[in-house]
C-alpha positions in Angstrom: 3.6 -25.7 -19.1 4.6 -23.1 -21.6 7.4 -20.8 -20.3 4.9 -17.5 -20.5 1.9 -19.2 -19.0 5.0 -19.7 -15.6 6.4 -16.7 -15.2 2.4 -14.9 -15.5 1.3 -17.5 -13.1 4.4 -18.0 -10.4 7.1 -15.5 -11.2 5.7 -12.7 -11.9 3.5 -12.4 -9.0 6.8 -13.0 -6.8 8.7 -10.7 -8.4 6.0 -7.8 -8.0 6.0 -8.6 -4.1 7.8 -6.0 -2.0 8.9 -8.7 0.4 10.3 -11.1 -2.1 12.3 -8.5 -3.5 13.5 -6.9 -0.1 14.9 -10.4 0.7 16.5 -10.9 -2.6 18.4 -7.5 -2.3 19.2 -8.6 1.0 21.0 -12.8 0.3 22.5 -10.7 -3.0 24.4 -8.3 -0.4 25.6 -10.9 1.8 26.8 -12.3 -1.2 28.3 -9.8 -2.5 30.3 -8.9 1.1 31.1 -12.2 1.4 33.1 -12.5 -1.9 34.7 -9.2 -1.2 35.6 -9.8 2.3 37.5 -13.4 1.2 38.7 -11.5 -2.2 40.5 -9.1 0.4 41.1 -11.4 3.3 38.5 -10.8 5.6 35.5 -13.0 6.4 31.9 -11.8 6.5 30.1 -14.9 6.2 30.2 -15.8 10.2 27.9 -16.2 12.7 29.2 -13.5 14.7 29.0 -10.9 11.9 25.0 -12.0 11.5 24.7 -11.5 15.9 26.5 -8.1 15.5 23.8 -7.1 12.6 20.9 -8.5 14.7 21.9 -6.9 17.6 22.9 -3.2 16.1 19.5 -3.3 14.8 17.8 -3.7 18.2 17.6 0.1 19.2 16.5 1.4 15.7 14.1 -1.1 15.5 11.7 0.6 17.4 12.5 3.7 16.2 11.2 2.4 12.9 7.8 0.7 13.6 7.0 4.1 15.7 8.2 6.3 12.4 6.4 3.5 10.1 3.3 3.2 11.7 2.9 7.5 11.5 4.4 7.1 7.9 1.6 4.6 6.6 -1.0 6.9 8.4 0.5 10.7 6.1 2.8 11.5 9.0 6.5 11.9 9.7 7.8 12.3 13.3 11.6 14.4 13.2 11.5 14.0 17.2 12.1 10.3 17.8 15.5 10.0 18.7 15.4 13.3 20.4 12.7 12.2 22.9 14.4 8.5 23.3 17.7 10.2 23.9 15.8 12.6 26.4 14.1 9.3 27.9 17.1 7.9 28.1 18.7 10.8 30.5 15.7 10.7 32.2 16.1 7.1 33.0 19.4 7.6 34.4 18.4 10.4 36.4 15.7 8.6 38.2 17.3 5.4 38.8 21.2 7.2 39.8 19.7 11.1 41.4 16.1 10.1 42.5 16.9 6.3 43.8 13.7 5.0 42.2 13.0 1.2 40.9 14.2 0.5 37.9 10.8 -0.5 36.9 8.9 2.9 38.2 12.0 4.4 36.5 10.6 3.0 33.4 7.3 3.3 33.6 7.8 7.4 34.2 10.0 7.4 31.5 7.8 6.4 29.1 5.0 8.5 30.9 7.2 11.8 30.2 7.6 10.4 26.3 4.2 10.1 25.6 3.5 13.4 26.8 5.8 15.1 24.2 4.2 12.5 21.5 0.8 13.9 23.0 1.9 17.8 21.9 3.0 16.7 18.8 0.0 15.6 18.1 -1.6 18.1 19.5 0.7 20.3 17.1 -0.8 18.7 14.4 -4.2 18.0 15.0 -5.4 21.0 16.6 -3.3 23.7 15.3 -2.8 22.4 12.2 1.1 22.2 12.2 2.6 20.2 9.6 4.2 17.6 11.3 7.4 18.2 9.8 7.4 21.3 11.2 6.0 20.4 14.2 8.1 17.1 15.0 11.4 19.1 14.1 10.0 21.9 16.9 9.9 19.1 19.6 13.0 17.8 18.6 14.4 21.0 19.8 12.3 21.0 22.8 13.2 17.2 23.9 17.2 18.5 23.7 16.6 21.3 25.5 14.8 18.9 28.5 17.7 16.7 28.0 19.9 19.7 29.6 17.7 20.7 32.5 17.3 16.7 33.4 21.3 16.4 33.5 21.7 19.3 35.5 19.0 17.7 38.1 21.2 14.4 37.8 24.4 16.0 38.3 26.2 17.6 41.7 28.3 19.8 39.4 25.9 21.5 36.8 25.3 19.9 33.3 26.8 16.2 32.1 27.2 15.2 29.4 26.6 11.5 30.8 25.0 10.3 33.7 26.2 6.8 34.8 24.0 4.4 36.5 24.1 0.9 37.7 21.0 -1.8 38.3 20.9 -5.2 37.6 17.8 -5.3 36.1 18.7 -2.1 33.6 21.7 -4.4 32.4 19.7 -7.7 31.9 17.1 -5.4 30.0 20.2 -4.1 27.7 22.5 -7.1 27.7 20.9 -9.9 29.0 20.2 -13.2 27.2 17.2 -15.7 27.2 19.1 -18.8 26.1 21.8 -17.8 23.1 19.5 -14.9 22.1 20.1 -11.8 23.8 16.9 -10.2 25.5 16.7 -7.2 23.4 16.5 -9.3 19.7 13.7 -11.0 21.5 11.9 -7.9 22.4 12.4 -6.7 19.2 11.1 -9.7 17.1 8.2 -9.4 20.0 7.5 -5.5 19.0 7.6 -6.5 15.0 5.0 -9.4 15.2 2.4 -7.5 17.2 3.0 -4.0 15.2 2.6 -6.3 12.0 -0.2 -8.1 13.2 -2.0 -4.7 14.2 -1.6 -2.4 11.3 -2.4 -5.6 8.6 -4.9 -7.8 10.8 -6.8 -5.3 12.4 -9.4 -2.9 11.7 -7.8 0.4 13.5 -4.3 -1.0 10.7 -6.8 -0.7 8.0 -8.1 2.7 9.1 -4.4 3.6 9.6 -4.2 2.7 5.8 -7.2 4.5 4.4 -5.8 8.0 6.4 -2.9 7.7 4.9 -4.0 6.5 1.8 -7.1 8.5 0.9 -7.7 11.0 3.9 -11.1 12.2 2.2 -12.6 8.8 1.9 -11.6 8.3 5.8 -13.8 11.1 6.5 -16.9 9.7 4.6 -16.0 6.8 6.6 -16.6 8.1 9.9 -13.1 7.3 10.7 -11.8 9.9 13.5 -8.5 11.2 12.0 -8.1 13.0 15.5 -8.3 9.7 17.6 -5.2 8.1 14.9 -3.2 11.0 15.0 -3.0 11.2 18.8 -2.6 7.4 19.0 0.3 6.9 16.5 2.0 10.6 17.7 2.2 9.3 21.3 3.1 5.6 20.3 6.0 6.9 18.5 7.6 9.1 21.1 6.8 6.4 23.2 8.7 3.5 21.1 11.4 6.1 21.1 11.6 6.3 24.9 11.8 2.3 24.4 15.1 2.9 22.4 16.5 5.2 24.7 15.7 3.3 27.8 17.6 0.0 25.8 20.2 2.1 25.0 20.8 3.6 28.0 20.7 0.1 29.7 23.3 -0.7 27.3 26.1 1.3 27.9 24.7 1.7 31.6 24.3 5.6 31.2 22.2 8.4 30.2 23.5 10.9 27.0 23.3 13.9 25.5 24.3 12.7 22.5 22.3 9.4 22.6 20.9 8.0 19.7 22.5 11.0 17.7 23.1 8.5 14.8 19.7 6.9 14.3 18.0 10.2 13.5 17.0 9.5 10.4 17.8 5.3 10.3 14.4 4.1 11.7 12.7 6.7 8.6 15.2 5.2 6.0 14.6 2.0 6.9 11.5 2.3 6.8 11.4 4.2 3.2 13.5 1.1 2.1 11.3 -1.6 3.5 8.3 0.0 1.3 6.8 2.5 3.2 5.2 4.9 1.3 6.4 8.9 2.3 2.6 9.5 0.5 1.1 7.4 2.8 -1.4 4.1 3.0 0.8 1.4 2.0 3.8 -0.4 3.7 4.1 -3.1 6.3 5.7 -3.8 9.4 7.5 -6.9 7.8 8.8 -4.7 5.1 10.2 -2.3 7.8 12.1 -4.9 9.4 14.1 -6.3 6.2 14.7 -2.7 5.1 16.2 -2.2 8.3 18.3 -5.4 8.1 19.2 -4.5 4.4 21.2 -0.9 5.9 22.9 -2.7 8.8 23.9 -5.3 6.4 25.4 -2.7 3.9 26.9 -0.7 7.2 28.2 -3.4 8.6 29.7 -5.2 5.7 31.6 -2.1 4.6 33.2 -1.8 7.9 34.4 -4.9 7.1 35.7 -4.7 3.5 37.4 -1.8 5.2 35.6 1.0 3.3 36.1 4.5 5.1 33.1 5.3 7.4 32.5 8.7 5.9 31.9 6.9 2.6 29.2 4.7 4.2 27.6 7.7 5.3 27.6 9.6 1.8 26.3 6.2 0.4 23.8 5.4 3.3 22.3 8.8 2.0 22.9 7.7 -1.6 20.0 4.5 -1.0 17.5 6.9 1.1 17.9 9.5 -2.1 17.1 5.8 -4.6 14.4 4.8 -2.0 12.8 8.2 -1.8 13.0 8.3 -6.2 11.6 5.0 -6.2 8.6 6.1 -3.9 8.0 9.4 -5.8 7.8 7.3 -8.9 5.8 4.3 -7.2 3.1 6.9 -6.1 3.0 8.8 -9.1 2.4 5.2 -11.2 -1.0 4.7 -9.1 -2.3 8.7 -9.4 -1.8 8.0 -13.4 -3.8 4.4 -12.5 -6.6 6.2 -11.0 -7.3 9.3 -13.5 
């Protein structure tokens, strides 16, 4: 076989899939970290460095279907972690202040999220908000219900914490099936059915063509209300999911929850493929792209690089991701003229 008839025929086509390339980038930065770590006397190559990256990516995780599934559909949600770190204190509050089940304490947790996802879309939809500007308003609302719900939880005014202690809440944030803690399960769980939905399915392929071509969606008879309010309330409610984990985690309710992952489930999502233009990306995409920046945060904690300077460069791949995005989506207007 001539050398041009295999790369047109095998490589080509594996070169030009986001996937491939995702886990490329990904085994050439554990490569890269491992050299570095051994060139400097460290080890990054261990099993326990691979469990710390699976499980630091738990919490985000749903943070980043929730914010891919809007981006795929045209939409951007600002609010996530502020309505997981309000679910959060809201979990605490009912399981420490109120004495309810941890299980009820759930369930109304996530009841309470998906009523702010509900007024976002409502924001959106019906009053035509963008939902930049109407995420980012809810954001501020979620904090300021984080402050009345700690005061309700607290003897002594506002707190900055409320503590809490089930058995169940810890299994749910550090319990283990086997060798594999419960969360990575859950999480792996969350990823297959959110990838089987929005690339199996028909309401993922109307998610597509909204985001893709929002006219032709119309002409379809596909109700751009009924997705909006759908993928607005599953993302506050996927962020309630990572404040309730978190929370079961450290075995307390924060103000300053989830503070960090503001904008990681969005990046990682950005990285993994997901168009900011809408109507292309996948859940599977999502995931690697989230694995690919806890791999690079991790691994230069390691190597010993100062964490401001993994923050400056964290924002250094969103700004690449973002450019190759702009660039991607400006290739296929220039296709269809």
């Amino acid at each position: 076989m001539k050398t041009n008839d295999f790369y047109g025929k095998y490589l080509r086509p594996l070169l030009e899939n986001k996937i491939f390339t995702l886990i490329l980038l990904l085994v050439v930065m554990v490569l890269v970290f491992t050299v570095w770590s051994e060139i400097i006397g460290y080890h990054f190559f261990k099993a326990t460095t691979f469990r710390n990256i699976l499980n630091s990516v738990v919490v985000t995780s749903f943070l980043t279907i929730g914010a891919g599934c809007l981006l795929i559909s045209g939409e951007i949600d600002l609010s996530q972690s502020a309505v997981g770190a309000f679910g959060g204190l809201l979990l605490a509050t009912a399981v420490s202040a109120w004495k309810l089940p941890w299980f009820f304490s759930i369930l109304l947790t996530l009841l309470f999220c998906a009523l702010l996802g509900a007024l976002n879309a409502l924001f959106v939809d019906k009053y035509r908000f963008h939902s930049f500007i109407g995420t980012l308003a809810m954001a501020s609302m979620a904090k300021g219900l984080m402050y009345l719900f700690s005061s309700l939880g607290s003897a002594t005014g506002i707190a900055a914490n409320l503590a809490f202690a089930d058995d169940a809440l810890d299994y749910i944030g550090m319990g283990k099936i086997g060798a594999v803690p419960f969360g990575v399960l859950l999480m792996f769980l969350f990823f297959l059915i959110y990838g089987v939905l929005m690339s199996r399915t028909s309401f993922g392929m109307k998610v597509m063509l909204k985001g893709g071509n929002p006219i032709a969606a119309r002409l379809a008879g596909i109700s751009a209300t009924a997705i909006t309010y759908i993928l607005f309330i599953n993302s506050a409610v996927l962020g309630g999911v990572s404040g309730v984990i978190n929370a079961a985690r450290v075995g307390q309710g924060s103000l300053v929850a989830l503070t960090t992952n503001q904008f990681t489930g969005i990046t990682a999502a950005f990285i993994g493929g997901i168009s900011f233009g809408g109507g292309t990306g996948n859940m599977g995409g999502a995931f690697i792209g989230l694995l690919i920046l806890n791999t690079f945060q991790i691994g230069m904690g390691v190597v010993g690089v100062n964490p401001y300077w993994v923050s400056v460069f964290t924002g250094l791949i969103l700004i690449v991701a973002l450019t190759m995005d702009f660039v991607s989506q400006r290739s296929r207007r220039a296709g269809h003229v």
